[in-house]
C-alpha positions in Angstrom: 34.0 18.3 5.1 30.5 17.4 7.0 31.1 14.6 9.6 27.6 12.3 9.9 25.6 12.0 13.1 24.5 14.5 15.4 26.4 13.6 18.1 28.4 16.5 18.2 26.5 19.5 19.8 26.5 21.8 17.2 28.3 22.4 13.9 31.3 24.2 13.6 32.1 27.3 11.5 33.6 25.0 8.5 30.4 22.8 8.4 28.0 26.0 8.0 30.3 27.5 5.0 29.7 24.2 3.2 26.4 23.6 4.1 25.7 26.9 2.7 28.3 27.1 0.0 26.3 23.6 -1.3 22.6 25.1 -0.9 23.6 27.8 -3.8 24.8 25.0 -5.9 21.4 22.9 -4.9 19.0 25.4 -5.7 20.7 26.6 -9.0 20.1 22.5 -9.6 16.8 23.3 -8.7 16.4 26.5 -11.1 17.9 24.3 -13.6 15.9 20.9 -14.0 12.8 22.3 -13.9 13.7 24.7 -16.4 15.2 22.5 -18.7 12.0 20.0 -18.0 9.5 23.0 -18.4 7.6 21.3 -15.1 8.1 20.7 -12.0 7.8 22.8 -8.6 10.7 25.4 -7.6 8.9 27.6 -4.6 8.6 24.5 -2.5 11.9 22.9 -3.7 13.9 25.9 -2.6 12.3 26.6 0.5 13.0 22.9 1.9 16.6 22.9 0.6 18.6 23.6 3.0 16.0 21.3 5.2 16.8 18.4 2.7 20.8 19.1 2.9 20.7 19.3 6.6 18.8 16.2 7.1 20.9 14.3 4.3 24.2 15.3 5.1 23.9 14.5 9.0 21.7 11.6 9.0 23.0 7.8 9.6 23.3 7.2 5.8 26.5 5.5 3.4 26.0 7.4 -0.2 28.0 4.6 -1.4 25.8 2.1 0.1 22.1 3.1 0.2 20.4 0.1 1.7 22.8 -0.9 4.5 20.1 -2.2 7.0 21.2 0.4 10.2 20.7 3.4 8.2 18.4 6.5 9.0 15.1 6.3 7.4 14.3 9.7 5.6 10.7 9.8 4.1 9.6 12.7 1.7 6.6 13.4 2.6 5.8 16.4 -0.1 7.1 14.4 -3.1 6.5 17.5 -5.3 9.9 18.9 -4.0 11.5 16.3 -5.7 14.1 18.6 -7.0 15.4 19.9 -4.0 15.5 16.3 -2.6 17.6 15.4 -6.0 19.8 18.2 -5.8 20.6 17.4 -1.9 21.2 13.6 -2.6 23.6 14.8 -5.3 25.5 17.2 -3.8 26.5 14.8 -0.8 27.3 12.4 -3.4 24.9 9.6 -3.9 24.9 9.7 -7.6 26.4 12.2 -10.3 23.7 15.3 -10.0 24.2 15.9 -13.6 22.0 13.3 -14.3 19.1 14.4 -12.3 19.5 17.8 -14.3 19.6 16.8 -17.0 16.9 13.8 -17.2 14.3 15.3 -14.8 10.4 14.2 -16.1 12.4 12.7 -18.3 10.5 9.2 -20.0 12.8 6.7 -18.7 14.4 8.4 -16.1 14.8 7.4 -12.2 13.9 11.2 -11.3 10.6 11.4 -11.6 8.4 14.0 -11.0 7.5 13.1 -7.3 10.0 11.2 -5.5 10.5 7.9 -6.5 12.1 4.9 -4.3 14.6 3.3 -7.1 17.0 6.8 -6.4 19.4 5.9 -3.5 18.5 7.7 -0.8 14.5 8.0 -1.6 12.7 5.5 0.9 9.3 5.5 -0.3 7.6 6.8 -3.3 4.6 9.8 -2.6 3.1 12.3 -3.9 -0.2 12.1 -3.1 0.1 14.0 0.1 -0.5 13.3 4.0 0.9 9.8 3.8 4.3 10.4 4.9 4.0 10.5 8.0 1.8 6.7 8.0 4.8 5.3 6.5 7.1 6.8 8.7 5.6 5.1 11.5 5.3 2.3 9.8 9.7 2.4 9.4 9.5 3.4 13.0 8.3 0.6 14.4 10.0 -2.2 12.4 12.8 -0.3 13.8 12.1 -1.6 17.4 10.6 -5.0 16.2 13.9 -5.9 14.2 15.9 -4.1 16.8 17.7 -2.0 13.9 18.0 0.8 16.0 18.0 3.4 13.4 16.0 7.3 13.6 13.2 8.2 11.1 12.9 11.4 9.6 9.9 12.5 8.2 10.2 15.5 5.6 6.4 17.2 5.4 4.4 20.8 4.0 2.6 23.0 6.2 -0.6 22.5 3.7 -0.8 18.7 4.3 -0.9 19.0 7.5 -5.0 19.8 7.0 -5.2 16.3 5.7 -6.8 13.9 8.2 -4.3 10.9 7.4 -1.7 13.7 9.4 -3.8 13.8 12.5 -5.0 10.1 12.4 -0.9 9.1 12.3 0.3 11.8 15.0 -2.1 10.1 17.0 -0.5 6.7 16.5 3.1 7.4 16.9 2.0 9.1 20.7 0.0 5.9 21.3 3.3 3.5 20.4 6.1 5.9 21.7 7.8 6.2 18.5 10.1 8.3 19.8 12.6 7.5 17.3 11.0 9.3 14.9 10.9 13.6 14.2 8.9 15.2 11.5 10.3 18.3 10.4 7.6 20.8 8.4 8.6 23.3 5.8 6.2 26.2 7.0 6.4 28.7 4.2 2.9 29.1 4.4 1.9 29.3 0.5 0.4 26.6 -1.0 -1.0 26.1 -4.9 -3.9 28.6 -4.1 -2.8 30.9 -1.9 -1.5 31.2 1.9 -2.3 28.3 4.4 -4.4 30.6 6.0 -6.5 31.7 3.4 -6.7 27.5 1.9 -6.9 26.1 5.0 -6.9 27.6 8.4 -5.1 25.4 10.8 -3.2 25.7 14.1 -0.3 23.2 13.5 1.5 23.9 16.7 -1.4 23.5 19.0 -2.5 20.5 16.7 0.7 18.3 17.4 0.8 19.7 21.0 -2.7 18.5 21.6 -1.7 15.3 20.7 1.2 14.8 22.9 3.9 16.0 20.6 7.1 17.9 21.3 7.1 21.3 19.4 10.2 22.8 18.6 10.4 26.0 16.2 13.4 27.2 13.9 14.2 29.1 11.3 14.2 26.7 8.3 17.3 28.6 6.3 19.5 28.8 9.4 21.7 25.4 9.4 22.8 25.9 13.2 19.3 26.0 14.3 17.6 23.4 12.2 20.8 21.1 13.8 20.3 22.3 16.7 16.2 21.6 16.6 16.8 17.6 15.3 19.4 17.2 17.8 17.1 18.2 20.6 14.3 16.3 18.5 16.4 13.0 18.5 17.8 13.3 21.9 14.3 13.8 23.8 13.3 11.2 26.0 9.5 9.7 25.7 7.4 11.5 23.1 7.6 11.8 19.2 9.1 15.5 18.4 8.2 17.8 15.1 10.4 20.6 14.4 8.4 23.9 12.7 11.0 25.1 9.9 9.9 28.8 9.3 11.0 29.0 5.8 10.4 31.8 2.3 9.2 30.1 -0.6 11.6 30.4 -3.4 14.1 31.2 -1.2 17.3 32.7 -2.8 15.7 34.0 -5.8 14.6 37.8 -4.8 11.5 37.9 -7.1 10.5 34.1 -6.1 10.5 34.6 -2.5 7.0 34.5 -1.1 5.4 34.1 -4.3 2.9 31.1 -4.7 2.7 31.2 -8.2 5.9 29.6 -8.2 4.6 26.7 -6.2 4.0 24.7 -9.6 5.3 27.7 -12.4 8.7 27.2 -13.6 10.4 30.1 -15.2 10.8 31.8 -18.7 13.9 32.0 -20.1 14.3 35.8 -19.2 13.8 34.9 -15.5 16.1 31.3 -15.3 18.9 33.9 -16.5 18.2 36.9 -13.3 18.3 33.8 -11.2 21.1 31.9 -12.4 22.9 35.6 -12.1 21.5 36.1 -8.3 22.5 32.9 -7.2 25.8 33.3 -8.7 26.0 29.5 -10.1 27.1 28.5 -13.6 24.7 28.9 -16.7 25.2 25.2 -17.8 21.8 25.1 -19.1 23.0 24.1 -23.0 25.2 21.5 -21.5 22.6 19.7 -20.1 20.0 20.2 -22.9 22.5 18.4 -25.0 22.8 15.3 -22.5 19.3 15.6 -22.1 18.9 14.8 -26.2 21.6 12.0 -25.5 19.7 10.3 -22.4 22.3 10.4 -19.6 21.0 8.4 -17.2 22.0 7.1 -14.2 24.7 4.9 -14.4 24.5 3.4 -11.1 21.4 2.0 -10.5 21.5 -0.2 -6.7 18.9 -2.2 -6.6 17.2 -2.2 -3.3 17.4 -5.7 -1.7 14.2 -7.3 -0.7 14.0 -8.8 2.7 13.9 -12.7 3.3 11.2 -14.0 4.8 12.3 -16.4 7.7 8.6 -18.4 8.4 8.1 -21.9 9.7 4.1 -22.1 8.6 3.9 -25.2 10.4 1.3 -27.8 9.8 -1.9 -26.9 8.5 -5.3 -27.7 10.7 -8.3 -30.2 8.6 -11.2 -29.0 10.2 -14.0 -32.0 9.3 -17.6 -32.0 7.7 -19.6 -31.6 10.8 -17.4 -28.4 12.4 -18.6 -25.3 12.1 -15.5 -22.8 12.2 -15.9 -20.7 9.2 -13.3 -18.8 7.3 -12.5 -15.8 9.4 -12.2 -18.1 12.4 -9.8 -20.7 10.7 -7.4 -17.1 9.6 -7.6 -16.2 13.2 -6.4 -19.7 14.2 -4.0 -19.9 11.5 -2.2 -16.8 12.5 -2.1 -17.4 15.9 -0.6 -20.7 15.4 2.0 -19.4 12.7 2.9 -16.4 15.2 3.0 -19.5 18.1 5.6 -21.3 15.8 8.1 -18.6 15.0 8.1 -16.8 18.0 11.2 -19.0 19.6 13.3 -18.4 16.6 16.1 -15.8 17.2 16.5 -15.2 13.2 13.2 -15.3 12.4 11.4 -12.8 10.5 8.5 -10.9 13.2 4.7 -11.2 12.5 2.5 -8.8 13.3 -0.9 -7.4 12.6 -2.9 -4.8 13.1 -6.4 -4.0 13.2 -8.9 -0.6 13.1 -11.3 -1.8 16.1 -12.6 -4.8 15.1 -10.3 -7.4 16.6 -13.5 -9.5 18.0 -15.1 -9.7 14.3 -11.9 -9.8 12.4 -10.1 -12.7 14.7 -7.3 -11.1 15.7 -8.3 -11.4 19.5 -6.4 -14.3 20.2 -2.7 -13.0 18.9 -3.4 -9.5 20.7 -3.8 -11.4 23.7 -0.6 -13.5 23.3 1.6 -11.4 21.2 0.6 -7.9 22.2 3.8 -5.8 21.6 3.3 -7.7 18.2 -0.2 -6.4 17.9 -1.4 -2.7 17.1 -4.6 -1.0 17.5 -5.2 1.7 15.0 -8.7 3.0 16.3 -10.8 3.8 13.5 -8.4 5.3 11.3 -8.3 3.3 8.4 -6.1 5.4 6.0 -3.1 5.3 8.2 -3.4 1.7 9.4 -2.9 0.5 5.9 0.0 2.5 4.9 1.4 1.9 8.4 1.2 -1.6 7.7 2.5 -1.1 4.2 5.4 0.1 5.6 6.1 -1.8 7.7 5.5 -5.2 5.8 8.2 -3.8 3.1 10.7 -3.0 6.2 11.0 -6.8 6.8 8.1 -7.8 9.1 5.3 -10.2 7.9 2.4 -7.9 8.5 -1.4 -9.0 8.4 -3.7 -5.9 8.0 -7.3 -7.9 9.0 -10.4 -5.2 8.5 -13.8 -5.5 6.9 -14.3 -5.1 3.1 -15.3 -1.8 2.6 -12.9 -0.2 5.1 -9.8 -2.6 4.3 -10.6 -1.9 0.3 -13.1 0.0 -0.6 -11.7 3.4 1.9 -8.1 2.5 1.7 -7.7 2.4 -1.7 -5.7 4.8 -2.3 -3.2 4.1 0.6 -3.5 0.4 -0.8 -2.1 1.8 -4.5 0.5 3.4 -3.1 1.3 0.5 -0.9 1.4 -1.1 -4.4 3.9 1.4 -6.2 6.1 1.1 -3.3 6.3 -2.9 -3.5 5.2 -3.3 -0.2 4.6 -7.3 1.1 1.1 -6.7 2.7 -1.3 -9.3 3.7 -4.9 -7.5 3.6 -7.6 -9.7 5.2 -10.6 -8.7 4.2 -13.7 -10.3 6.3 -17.4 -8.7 6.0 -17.7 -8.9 2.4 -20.6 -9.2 -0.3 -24.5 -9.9 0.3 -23.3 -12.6 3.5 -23.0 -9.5 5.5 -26.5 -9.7 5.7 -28.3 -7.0 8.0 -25.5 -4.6 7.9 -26.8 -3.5 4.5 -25.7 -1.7 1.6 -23.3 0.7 3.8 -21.6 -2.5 4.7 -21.8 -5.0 1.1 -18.0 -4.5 -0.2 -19.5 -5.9 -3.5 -16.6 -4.6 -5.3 -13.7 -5.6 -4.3 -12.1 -7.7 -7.4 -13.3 -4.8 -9.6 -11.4 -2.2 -7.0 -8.2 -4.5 -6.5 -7.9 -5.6 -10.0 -6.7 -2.1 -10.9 -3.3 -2.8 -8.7 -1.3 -4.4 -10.7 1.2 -6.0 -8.4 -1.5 -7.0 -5.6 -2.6 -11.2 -5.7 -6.6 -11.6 -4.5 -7.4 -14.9 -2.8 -11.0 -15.8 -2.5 -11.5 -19.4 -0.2 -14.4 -21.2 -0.3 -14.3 -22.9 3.3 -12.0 -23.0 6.8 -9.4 -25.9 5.5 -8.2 -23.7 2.0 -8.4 -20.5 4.2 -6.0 -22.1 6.8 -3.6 -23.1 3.9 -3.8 -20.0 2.0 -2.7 -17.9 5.1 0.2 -20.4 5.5 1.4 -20.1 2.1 1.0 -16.3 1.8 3.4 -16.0 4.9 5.8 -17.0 2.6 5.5 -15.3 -0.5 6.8 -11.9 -0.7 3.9 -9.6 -2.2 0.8 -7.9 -1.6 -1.9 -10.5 -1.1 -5.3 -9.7 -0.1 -7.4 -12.8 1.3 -11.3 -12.2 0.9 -14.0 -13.9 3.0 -17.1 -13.5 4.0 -19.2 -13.0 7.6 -21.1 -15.9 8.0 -19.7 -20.0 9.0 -18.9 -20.9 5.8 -19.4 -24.8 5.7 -16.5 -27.5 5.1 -16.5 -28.8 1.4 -16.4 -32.1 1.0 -15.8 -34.2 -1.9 -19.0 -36.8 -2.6 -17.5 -39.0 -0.1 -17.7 -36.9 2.3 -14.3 -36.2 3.7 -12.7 -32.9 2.8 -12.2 -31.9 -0.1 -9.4 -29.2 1.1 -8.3 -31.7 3.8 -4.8 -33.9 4.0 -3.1 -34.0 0.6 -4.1 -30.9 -0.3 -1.9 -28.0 -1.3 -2.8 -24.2 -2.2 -1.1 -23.0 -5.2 -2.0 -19.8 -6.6 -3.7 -19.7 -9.6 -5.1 -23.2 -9.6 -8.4 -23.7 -9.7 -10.2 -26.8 -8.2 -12.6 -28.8 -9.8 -15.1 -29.7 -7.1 -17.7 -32.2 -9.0 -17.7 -33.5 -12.3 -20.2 -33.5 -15.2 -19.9 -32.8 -18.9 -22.7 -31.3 -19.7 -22.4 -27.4 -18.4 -19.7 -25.8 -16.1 -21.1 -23.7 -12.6 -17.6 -21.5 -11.7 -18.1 -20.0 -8.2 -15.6 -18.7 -5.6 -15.8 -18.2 -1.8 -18.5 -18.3 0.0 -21.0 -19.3 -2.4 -19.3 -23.0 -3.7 -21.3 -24.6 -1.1 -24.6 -22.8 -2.8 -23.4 -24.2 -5.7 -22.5 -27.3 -4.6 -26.6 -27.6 -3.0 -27.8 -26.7 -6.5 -25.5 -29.2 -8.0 -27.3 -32.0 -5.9 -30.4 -31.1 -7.1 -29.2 -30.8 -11.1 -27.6 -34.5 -10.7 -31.2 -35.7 -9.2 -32.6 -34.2 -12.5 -30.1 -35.2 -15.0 -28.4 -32.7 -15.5 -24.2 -33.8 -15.1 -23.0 -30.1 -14.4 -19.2 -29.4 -13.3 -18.9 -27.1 -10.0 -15.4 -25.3 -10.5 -14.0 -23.0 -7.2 -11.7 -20.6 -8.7 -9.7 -19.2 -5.1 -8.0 -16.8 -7.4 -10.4 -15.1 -9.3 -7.9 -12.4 -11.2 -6.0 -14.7 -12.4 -7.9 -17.6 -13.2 -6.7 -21.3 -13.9 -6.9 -21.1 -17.3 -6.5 -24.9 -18.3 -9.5 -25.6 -15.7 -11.3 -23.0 -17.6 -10.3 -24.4 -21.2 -12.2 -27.9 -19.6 -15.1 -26.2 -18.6 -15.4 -24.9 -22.4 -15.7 -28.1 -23.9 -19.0 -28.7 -22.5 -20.3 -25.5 -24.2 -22.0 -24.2 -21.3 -19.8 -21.8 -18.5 -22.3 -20.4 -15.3 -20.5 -18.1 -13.2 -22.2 -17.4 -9.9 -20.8 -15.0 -7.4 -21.7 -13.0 -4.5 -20.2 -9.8 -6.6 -20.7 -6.8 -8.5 -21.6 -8.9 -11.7 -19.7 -6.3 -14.2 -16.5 -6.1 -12.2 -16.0 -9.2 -10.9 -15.8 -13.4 -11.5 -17.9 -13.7 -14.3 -16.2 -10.5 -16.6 -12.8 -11.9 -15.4 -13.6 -15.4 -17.5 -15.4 -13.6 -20.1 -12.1 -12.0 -21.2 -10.1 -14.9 -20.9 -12.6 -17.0 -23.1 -12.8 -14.1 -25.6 -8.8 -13.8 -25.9 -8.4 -17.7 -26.0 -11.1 -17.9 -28.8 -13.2 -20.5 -27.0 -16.6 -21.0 -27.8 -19.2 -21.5 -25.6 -21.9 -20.5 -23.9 -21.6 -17.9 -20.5 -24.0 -16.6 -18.6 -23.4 -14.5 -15.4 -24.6 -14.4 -12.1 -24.0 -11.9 -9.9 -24.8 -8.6 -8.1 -26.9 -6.1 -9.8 -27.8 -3.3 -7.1 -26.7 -2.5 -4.0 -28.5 -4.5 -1.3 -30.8 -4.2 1.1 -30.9 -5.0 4.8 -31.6 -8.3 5.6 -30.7 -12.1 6.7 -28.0 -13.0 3.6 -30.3 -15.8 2.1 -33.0 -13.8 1.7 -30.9 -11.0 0.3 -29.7 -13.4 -1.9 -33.2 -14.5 -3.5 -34.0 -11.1 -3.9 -30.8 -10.3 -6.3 -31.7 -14.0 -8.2 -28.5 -15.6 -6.3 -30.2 -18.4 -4.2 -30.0 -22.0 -4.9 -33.3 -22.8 -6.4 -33.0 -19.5 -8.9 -29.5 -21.5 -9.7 -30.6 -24.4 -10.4 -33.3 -22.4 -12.9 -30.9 -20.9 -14.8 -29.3 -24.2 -15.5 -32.2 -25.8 -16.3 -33.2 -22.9 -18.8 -29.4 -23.2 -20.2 -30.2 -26.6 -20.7 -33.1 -26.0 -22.5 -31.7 -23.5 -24.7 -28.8 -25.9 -25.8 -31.2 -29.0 -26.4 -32.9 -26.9 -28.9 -30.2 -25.9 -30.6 -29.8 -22.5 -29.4 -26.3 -21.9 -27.5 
């Protein structure tokens, strides 16, 4: 029997036999699901085994109860090995491993190809490799900021370790002292096309050493010394620690040892028989081909609990007509004043943000100056901010990520989709975005963002058109588990007002999302804007009214999933404009096309919007020259107009 912890100071002689005795067992498993699924990846399964088994069976971790809050956090960084993580979590009893056998790549089965989050004992789903380590920071420092106490393992390859995302993270856990976390590297120095060397030369040692990282080397199939190695990671006293796990690809298997080929091949039926034989393990193969016709899958299926979210948003701040605040200013206020009102509450749930150097332009300079150890500074390293933040938002903490478009979408991605696929509860600020970025130019336009973030299908956009719905829209985020991402532009956008001059987003009002607002009425057309450009629209309006021309102005905050009544209004008066400071295929405009297509409504659309990336320049004169400005507006109503008066809509 294997105690848990690794308090004692080494394991004794009954420990290794069973450690050992279940590493056969777990790499026959091994030998055997990806056989029987004719995929998967065996080298790299086998050599991190007993790495896996270790790690598992010693760790701060109830089989029978996954999700108990204290527990060790064990991320996977390699997600290919996902047999050899299976076959460990199995064999020290967290599910029956006969149905990981047996349903591996199976449609409809928990065990999927790359680890995957809904099997107990998986924390986070990868794959796509050199994010591990992002996310175990992440775990690692809602750790200290829910004062959980609990260590973070993180499982990696040698090969990833070329990826930037490694180098950018190692960095950030020696800036924050996460020394409550170790990452342990399988080193077996093959990867899909060849040796490390050969792919990739790198120094890994010297790399985490010359970033303030304790080294510590052992041989990866030894169970004494890869205790021994975590137990002097874990008991260290001020610096993050990686343990180097010299390990044989294929280990166990004489003609898969040190053999690459086996990084991604399973075997023929001739060679799942030698090994089967030279690891000595029942050949149960037709057994589970059988319950692989039948479907056994898991039975027990715990379902992760999601954490509550504890936030007083306070009151909401009415800016008037005449203040010029704009939207990233009233988000910067907001926040501030949210992290102001929880901060005195013992239970409350901790909020925190982060930022990749551009606190002074994305308004975060306020809450780093009064909640600093709530406030972290990832440099210019975009990739692993937003899966640290990722992480850490789905660990319990209400975490803003505030960047600029093209960094905080348009580069992060990637991190961003599998921020979604985890079910993370982000709040992405985006500020800097479209033509309003002006002089920047095209390097710095994120004209694409709803095209980009449409693609994610559990992330919520949010698109405010002045400072009074930004403030509210950050208030009611706070309290909405999810991944929201709140879009805004660079320059002061103005107050709206309603035609009586008070605001329109003022006292009374309340955000909800997927409501749209109808700004000014008219029945004669419909101009459907979002953001920054309403008060454009709202200009042109003044000037259509002068003419004769009774046009509504629609804001549409939530622009991928429009209000679809509001939109069904608009229809009735046969002509729909939509204006927006987007790509004009991707965005607003293509977003309302559908929905009038699949409603069957009849009318009239014509689109404005980006056409070309832009140029370098003050942001009214950029927008002229893409047709966006007021006057061209106000043309293309006019020529609507004209088109429908002679019968031609």
């Amino acid at each position: 029997m294997i105690e848990r912890g690794f308090e004692k100071e080494k394991l004794d002689a009954e420990e290794i036999r069973e450690l050992e005795r279940l590493a056969f067992l777990a790499r026959g498993d091994i030998v055997k699901m990806t056989t029987l699924a004719g995929s998967g990846h065996p080298g790299g399964s086998m050599s991190s085994a007993d790495i896996f088994l270790l790690i598992y069976a010693k760790a701060n971790l109830r089989p029978t109860d996954p999700f108990f809050p204290p527990r060790d956090r064990i991320v996977i960084s390699h997600g290919h090995t996902s047999p050899g993580v299976y076959a460990a979590l199995g064999r020290v009893g967290f599910f029956n491993i006969d149905a990981a056998i047996s349903t591996f790549r199976q449609a409809g089965s928990v065990f999927e190809g790359h680890v995957d989050s809904g099997v107990p004992g998986v924390e986070w789903n990868t794959g796509n490799l050199g994010q591990g380590l992002s996310a175990g920071c992440g775990m690692a420092l809602a750790s200290r900021l829910l004062r959980l106490g609990y260590h973070t393992f993180v499982l990696m390859s040698d090969g990833e370790q070329a990826k930037g995302q490694v180098s950018e993270a190692r960095r950030f856990a020696k800036k924050y002292d996460l020394k409550d976390l170790t990452v342990v590297i399988d080193y077996n120095r093959l990867q899909i096309s060849g040796s490390i060397d050969e792919v990739m030369p790198q120094d890994i040692k010297a790399s985490y050493q010359a970033d303030g990282w304790e080294v510590i080397e052992v041989d990866g199939h030894d169970f004494l010394e890869i205790y021994q190695g975590v137990r002097e990671a874990i008991y260290k006293e001020d610096t993050p620690a990686v343990i180097i796990a010299h390990t044989v690809m294929g280990k166990g298997v004489s003609f898969m040892e040190n053999q690459r080929e086996f990084h991604g091949r399973t075997l023929t039926s001739e060679e799942y028989k030698a090994a089967i034989a030279e690891l000595e393990v029942e050949d149960d193969l037709e057994r589970y081909r059988t319950l692989r016709q039948e479907g056994m899958f898991m039975e027990w299926r715990p379902q992760r609990p999601i954490p509550s979210l504890r936030v007083d948003p306070g009151d909401p701040f009415t800016y008037e007509a005449e203040e010029k605040v704009g939207n990233r200013k009233a988000f910067g206020r907001a926040l501030t004043d949210l992290a102001q009102k929880n901060s005195s509450r013992t239970n409350g749930t901790p909020i925190v943000a982060l930022d990749c150097d551009l606190a002074s332009s994305v308004q975060v300079e306020e809450f780093e100056r009064l909640f600093p150890d709530h406030f972290f500074e990832g440099g210019v390293q975009e990739h692993n901010t937003a899966t640290v933040a990722g992480a850490l938002s789905k660990e319990g903490a209400l975490t803003f990520f505030a960047d600029f478009g093209v960094f905080g979408v348009d580069e992060t991605y990637n991190q961003h989709r599998l921020n979604d696929i985890n079910d993370t509860n982000l709040k992405l600020i985006c500020t800097h975005t479209g033509l309003d970025v002006g002089q920047d130019g095209k390097t710095h336009h994120c004209i694409d963002y709803l095209g980009v973030m449409r693609n994610l299908f559990g992330f919520k956009v949010i698109v405010p058109a002045d400072p009074n719905q930004t403030d509210r829209v950050i208030r009611y985020i706070a309290n909405r588990w999810g991944n929201f991402s709140v879009i805004m532009g660079r320059e002061k956008e103005p107050v709206i007002t309603k035609e009586d001059g008070t605001p329109f987003f003022g006292s009374g009002y309340l955000f909800e999302y997927g409501k749209g607002d109808l700004i000014r009425g008219g029945d004669m057309g419909a101009i459907i804007t979002m953001g920054g450009m309403l008060h454009r629209a709202l200009k042109a309006w003044e000037v259509l009214w002068e003419k004769g021309y009774r046009i509504q102005v629609i804001n549409i905050p939530c622009p991928l999933d429009p209000d679809r009544e509001i939109l069904r209004e608009a229809s009735r008066t046969g002509l729909i404009v939509t204006y927006e400071d987007h790509h004009i295929d991707t965005g607003l405009g293509s977003r309302v096309g559908n929905i009038l297509h699949e409603e069957g409504w009849h009318v009239r659309l014509r689109k404005m919007g980006i056409t070309s990336y832009g140029a370098s320049g003050k942001s009214g004169d950029l927008f002229k020259l893409q047709g966006l400005d007021e006057p061209i507006l106000v043309g293309v109503v006019e020529e609507e107009m004209g088109r429908k008066a002679n019968g031609r809509l």
